[in-house]
N, C-alpha and C positions, 0 to 999 in steps of 0.2 A: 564146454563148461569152463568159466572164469576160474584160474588157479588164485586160490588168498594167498597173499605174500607172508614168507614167512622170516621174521627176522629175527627168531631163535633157533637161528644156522647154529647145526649140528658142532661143538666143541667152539661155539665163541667164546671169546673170553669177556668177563664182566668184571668193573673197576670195583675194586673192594674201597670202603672209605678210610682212610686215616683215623686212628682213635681221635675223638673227638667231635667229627662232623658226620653227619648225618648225608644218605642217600636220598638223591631228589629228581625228580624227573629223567623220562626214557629218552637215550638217543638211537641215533643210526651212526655206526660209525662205517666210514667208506674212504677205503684208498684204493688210489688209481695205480696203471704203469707208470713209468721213469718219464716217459716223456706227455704224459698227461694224458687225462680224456675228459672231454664237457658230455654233462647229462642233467638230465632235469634243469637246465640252468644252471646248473655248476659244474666247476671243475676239478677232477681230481688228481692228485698225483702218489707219488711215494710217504707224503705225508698224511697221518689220517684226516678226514674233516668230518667232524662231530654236528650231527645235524638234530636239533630237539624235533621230536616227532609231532609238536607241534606247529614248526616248519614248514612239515613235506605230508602229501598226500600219499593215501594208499596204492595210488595209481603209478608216483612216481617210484614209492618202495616198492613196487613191482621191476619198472625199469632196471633201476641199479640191478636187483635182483636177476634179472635175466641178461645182463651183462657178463659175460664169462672172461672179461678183462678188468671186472671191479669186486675188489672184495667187500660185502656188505656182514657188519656184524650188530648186534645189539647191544647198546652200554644204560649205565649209570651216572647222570651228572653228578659231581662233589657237589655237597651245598656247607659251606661253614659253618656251624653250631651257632645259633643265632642268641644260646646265654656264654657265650666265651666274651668276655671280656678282652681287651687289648692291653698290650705292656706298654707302658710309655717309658 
């Protein structure tokens, strides 16, 4: 039987917004080892890379997930408050 990937890994942490700006769409966020690893098409290393899950397939969130050399979490994109005005 097919395991669903789960990417509300137990104690992820999720981006909180800044006063102001609103929460908007889901990521994957996934970093690699020091000296990288390619999956699904991409690569990862010591820096996280934020993938919108509109992106990446269930199939691929599987991958990462069964990678025990890539850590897969679940986030929140910031999205700017879209009545904030700008200072000039």
């Amino acid at each position: 039987m097919a395991r669903k990937p789960n990417t509300q890994a137990k104690g992820a942490a999720v981006k909180a917004a800044p006063e102001g700006e609103k929460l908007s769409g889901d990521l994957v966020i996934v970093t690699g080892p020091e000296g990288g690893r390619w999956r699904t098409g991409r690569q990862f290393g010591p820096t996280p890379v934020e993938i919108p899950v509109e992106h990446i397939t269930e199939d691929e969130i599987k991958v990462l997930l069964d990678d025990p050399k890539l850590s897969v979490k679940p986030g929140r994109a910031i999205e700017p408050d879209a009545d904030k005005t700008e200072e000039e």
